[in-house]
Structure formats: C-alpha cells, structure tokens
Residue, then its C-alpha position, 0 to 999 in steps of 0.5 A: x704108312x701111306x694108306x694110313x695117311x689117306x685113311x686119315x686125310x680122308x676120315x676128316x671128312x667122314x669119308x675114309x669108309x669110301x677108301x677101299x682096299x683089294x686084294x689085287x693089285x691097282x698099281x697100274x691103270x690095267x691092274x686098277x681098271x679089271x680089279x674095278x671092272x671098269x674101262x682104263x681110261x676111268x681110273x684116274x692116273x696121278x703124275x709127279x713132276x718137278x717144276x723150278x725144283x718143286x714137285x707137282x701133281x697132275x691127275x690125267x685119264x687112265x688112257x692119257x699121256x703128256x703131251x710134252x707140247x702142251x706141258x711145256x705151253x701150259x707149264x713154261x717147261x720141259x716135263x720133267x718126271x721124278x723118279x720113284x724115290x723122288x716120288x715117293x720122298x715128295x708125296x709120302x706116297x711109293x709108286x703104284x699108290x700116288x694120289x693127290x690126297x694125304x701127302x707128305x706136304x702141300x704139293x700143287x695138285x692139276x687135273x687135266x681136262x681128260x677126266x671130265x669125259x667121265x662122271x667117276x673116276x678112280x684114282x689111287x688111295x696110297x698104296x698098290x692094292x688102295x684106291x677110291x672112287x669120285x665123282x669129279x667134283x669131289x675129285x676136285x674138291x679133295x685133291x685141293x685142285x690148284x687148276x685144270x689143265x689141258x696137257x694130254x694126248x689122246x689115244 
C-alpha cells in the first residue's frame, strides 16, 4: 500500500515514472547505497520522531546521526524516536520504506543541513525495495519541507 501512496503523491506531478522499484533491498542506507552504486552518505535517510505527542520527520545524510545536543537546542526536547509500529501507524509508511512523501497525514517534515553537501540525494519511496533520486531542491519542494535544521553529527 505505501509504494502505491507515493506513486500517487508522486503522479500529481508527473513524477511517478522517477520512482523506482529494485529488486534488492534499500531498506537500509548500505543496502540503498550499493543497490544505487552510490556513497552512503547520499542516500537520504528519513527519521520520525515524536514532538509534544505529534510526529515529525527529519530527512538527514546517510552517514549522519542525532546529535541529541543540537535536537534538543533546535527542538526544545529529548529526541524521542517512534518505534516501528509507531512509525508505521503515523506515516503510512513500514520501516525501511519511510519517506516524507504520501503519507498517511500531514506531518512536519525537516531536512538537516547534512544534505546539502550533495547535489542528489536518494531517499525512500515507500517501501524496503522503492526509492527516488532528487535533487535537493526538488527534495525540498516535495517533501513540503517545514524548515532546515542543523541537528546531525558527523563521521
């Protein structure tokens, strides 16, 4: 169901043709990165976490991590992640396939500062074997980016 979401958020914009489907598995950012042939750190990795009760999204670098010190300076709270069934209940979308496009609701969507290093990036397309490759302002554009943020660690 998810993949047909985004195929469909995606068609609105005669861009669903972008959205491809492999064989392997992208579920993670190593499995995404030699399924594109493309350093890890290209592969835009989306995170959900939960806010005063609300979920949020934050799409990062593939080699980037919360660093809980600027989470918490940017966000005025302890990062908080939702579990899998959290995740998936929120977005619409199972681990492995969460993306910031075709969800389920509307959901606050951030993209850290990590990206920018790269002209591309490829994040999910809804499920483990989908994903789409943007530039990062088309990235911005359709995942209706809320704001960016500077709230990774590197290395």
């Amino acid at each position: 169901m998810s993949l047909e979401t985004v195929m469909e958020y995606f068609s609105e914009y005669n861009m669903n043709d972008r959205v491809m489907v492999l064989e392997n598995s992208t579920a993670t950012v190593e499995e995404a990165a030699l399924a594109h042939g493309v350093d890890p750190d290209q592969i835009g990795k989306t995170l959900s976490f939960k806010i005063n009760g609300e979920p949020i999204l934050i799409v990062v670098s593939g080699k980037a991590k919360i660093d809980n010190k600027k989470y918490k300076s940017c966000f005025s709270k302890k990062a908080k992640m939702l579990n899998k069934d959290e995740a998936l209940e929120e977005t619409g979308h199972a681990v492995g396939g969460i993306c910031p496009f075709g969800l389920k609701k509307p959901i606050d969507v951030y993209l850290d500062v990590s990206l920018k290093k790269h002209g591309e990036v490829i994040p999910a397309a809804g499920d483990r074997y989908s994903s789409i490759r943007l530039t990062i302002e088309e990235l911005e554009k359709y995942s209706q980016c809320k704001e960016w943020v500077d709230v990774c660690k590197y290395g």
